[in-house]
N, C-alpha and C positions, 0 to 999 in steps of 0.2 A: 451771378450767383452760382455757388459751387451746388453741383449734383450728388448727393449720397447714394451710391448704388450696394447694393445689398445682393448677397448672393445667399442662395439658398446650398445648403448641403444636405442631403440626404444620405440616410442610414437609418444606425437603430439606438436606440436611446439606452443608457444601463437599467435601466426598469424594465423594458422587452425582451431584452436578454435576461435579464434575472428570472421573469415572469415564465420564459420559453422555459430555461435551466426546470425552474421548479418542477413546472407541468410535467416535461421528460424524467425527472425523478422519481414522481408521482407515478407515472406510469411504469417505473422499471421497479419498485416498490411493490406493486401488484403484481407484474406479467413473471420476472425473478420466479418467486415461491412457486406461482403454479407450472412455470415450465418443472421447475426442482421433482414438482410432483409426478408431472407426467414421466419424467425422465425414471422415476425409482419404480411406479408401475408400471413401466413395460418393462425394467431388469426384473420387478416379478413377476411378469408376465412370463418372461423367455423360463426363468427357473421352474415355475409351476408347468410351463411347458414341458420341459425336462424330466420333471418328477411325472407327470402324466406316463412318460416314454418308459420309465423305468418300470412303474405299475404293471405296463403290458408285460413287458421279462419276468418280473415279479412272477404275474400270472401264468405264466409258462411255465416257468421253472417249479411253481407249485405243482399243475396239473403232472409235469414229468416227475416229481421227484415227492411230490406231498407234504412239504412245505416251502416257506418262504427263506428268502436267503436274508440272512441278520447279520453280516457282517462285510465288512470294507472290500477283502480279498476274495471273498465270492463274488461280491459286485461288480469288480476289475475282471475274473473270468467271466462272467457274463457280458462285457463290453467286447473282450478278447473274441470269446468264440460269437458273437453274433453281430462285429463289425460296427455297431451301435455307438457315436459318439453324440456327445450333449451339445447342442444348437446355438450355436452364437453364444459360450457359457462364459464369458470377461473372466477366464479364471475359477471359476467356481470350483467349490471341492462339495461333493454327494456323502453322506452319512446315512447308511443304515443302521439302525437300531432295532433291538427288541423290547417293547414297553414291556412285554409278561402276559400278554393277554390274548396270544395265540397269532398275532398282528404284527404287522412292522413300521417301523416311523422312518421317513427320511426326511434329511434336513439337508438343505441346499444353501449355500453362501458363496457371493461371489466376491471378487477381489474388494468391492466397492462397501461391502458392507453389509448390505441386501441379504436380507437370510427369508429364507421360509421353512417352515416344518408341515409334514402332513402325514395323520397316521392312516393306515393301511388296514382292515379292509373299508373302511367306514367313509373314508377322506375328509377326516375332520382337521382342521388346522390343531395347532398343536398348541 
């Protein structure tokens, strides 16, 4: 009598790979957006950092001069004379503005998009 012998192969069957696939989707679905998130709060993070920095000059240059400085090319002399450069800024460009109301707004954006405003003296977002 002839013997059938049978051999076992082991692996993975296409339903446990499809099922892995899924679950790994599932999960980068979720993890994706909220890394996205943290990534853009800490670029405002560093900007509102920034703007903090600039506040303090701000305040200075008040106390010496009795007011605030509202425009771009004073800004750049206050980086000039007090050596002051903006923190890990990906690019960012500073705006000062004057709203009219004795105060000054700056807005910060950096290469990525990321913008912040904050008005001055109050620090209200903008």
């Amino acid at each position: 009598m002839a013997s059938h012998s049978t051999t076992r192969v082991s692996g993975f069957t296409l339903i446990e790979l499809m099922i892995s696939v899924a679950i790994l989707a599932i999960i980068a679905a979720i993890g994706l957006p909220m890394y996205n998130g943290y990534i853009e709060t800490s670029r405002e993070g560093v900007l509102v950092n920034n703007i903090q920095s600039i506040q303090l000059f701000q305040d200075d240059v008040r106390l010496r001069t009795g007011a605030f400085v509202v425009s771009a090319a004073n800004l750049a002399a206050i980086t000039t004379a007090t050596g002051w450069e903006p923190q890990d800024d990906n690019g960012a460009t500073y705006v000062i503005t004057d709203p009219g109301d004795g105060g000054y707004r700056v807005t910060a954006t950096d290469s990525t998009g990321v913008s912040v405003c904050i008005e001055f003296p109050e620090k209200d977002r903008c």
